[in-house]
C-alpha positions in Angstrom: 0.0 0.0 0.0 2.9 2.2 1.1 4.7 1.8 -2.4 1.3 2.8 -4.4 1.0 5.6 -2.4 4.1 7.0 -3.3 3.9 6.0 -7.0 0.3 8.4 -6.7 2.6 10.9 -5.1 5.1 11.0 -7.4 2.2 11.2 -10.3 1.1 14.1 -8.7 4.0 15.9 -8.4 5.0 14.9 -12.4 1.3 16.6 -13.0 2.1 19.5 -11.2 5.4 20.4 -12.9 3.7 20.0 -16.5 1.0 22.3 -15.1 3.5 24.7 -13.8 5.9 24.5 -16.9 2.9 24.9 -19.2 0.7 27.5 -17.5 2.5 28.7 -14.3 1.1 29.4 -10.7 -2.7 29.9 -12.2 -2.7 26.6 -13.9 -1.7 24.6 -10.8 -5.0 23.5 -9.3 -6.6 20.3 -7.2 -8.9 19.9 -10.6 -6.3 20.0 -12.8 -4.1 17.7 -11.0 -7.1 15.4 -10.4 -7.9 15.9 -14.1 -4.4 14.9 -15.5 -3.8 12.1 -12.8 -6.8 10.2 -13.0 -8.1 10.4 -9.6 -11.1 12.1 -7.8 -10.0 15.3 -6.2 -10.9 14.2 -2.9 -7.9 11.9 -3.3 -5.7 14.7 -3.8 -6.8 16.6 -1.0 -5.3 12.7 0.8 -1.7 13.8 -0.8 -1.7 17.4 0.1 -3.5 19.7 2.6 -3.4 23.0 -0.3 -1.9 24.1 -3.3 1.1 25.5 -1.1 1.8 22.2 0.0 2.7 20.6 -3.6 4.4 23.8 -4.5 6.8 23.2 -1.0 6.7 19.4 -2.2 8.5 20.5 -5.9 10.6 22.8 -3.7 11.7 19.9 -1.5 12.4 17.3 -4.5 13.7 19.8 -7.3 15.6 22.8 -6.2 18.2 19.9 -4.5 18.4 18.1 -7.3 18.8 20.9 -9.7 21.2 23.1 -7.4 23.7 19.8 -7.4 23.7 19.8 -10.5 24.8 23.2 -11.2 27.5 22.2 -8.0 28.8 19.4 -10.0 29.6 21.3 -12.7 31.4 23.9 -10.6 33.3 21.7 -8.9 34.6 19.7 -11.8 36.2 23.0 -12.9 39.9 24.2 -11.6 39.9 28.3 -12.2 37.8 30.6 -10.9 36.6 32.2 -14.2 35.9 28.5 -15.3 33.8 28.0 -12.3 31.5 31.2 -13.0 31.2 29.8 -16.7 29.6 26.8 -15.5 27.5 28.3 -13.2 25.9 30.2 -16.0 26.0 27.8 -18.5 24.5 24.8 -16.1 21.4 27.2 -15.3 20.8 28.2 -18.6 21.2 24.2 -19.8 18.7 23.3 -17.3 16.2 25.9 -18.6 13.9 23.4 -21.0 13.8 21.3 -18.0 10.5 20.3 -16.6 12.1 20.6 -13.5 13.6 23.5 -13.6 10.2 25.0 -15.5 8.8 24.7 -12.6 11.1 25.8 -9.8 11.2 28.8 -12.2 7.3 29.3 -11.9 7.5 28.5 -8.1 10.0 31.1 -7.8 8.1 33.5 -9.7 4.7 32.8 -8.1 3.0 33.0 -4.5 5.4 31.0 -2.0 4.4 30.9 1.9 7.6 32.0 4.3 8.9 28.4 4.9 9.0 27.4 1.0 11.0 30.6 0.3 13.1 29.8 3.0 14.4 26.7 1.7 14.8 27.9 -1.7 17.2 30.5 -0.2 18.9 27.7 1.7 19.4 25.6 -1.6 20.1 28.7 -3.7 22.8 29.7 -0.6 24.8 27.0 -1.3 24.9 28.5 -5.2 25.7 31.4 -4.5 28.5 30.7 -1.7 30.4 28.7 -4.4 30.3 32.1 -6.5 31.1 34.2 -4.1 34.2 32.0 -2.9 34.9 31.8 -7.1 34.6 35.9 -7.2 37.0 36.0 -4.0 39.6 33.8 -5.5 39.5 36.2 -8.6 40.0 39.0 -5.9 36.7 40.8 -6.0 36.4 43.3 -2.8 32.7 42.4 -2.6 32.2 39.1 -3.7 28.7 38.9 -2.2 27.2 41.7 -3.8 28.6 40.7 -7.3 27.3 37.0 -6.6 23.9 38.8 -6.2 24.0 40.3 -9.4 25.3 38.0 -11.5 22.5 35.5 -10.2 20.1 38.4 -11.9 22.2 38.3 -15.0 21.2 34.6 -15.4 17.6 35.2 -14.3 17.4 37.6 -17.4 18.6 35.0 -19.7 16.3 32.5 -18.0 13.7 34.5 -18.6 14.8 35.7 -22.1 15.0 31.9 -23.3 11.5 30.9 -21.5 9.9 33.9 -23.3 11.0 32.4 -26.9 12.6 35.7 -27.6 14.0 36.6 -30.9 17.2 35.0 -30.5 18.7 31.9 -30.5 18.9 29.9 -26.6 22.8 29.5 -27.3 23.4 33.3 -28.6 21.5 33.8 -25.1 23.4 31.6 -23.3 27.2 33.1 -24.6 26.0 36.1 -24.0 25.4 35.7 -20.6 28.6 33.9 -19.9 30.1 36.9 -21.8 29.1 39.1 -19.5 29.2 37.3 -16.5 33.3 37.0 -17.4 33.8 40.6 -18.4 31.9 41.6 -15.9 33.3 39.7 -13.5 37.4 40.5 -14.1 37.5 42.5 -10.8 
């Protein structure tokens, strides 16, 4: 019983990060999910309590699992400058994953205190490897850059999300581009 119950779990978070990828916040919904899984919405009112609580649920599974990803990739580089490449280039990689889809709409939508906090505790451990990158290249506030350079590749998240006019790569070495350049010291 235990093991169908978290193969219906696990269904109903695979539903919600479709919804979330496809439509956002608004299209997450106990109807939709009940809709696209196959089971009576009173059974998914068994899973969760409220929307908040599969939206904490992706939080919980993803962000982890999409952070060490972006870890690995840092870590498997010797220089600083290399490191801050991969950091941009792994986000920007992960973009037309589900996944990522939705930790991006998360993110974007309505979040209760506790969620947010542990995506600023995943996203911490991000931006600490940055900011230790950005000291080794002898930046005097390695912090603040960290901060902005993690808006640089939100832009370019959101720039390949929207479709825009250009091509995801031009997107992508643009924003390594200036993340290097920008980052010299």
């Amino acid at each position: 019983m235990a093991e169908h119950r978290t193969m219906q779990r696990g269904a109903l978070l695979d539903a919600a990060r479709a919804l979330l990828s496809e439509g956002g916040t608004e299209a997450l919904s106990f109807p939709a999910l009940a809709q696209r899984t196959g089971l009576a919405r009173s059974s998914v009112y068994e899973y969760f309590r409220s929307r908040a609580a599969v939206v904490e649920e992706l939080c919980a599974v993803d962000f982890p699992v999409w952070a060490a990803e972006v870890e690995s990739a840092m870590a498997a580089k010797e220089l600083p400058e290399e490191k801050i490449e991969a950091y941009v280039r792994t986000q920007l990689a992960l973009v037309g994953d589900r996944r990522h889809r939705a930790v991006v709409a998360i993110s974007a939508g309505e979040l209760d205190a506790g969620a947010r906090e542990r995506i600023r505790a995943a996203h911490g451990g991000l931006i600490a490897m940055v900011v230790e990158a950005l000291g080794e290249l002898g930046h005097q506030q390695p912090r603040l850059t960290a901060m902005l350079l993690q808006g640089v590749v939100d832009a370019a998240v959101r720039r390949i999300e929207l479709g825009a006019a250009e091509d995801p790569q031009q997107i992508t070495e643009t924003a390594v581009a200036m993340a290097l350049s920008g980052v010299a010291g």
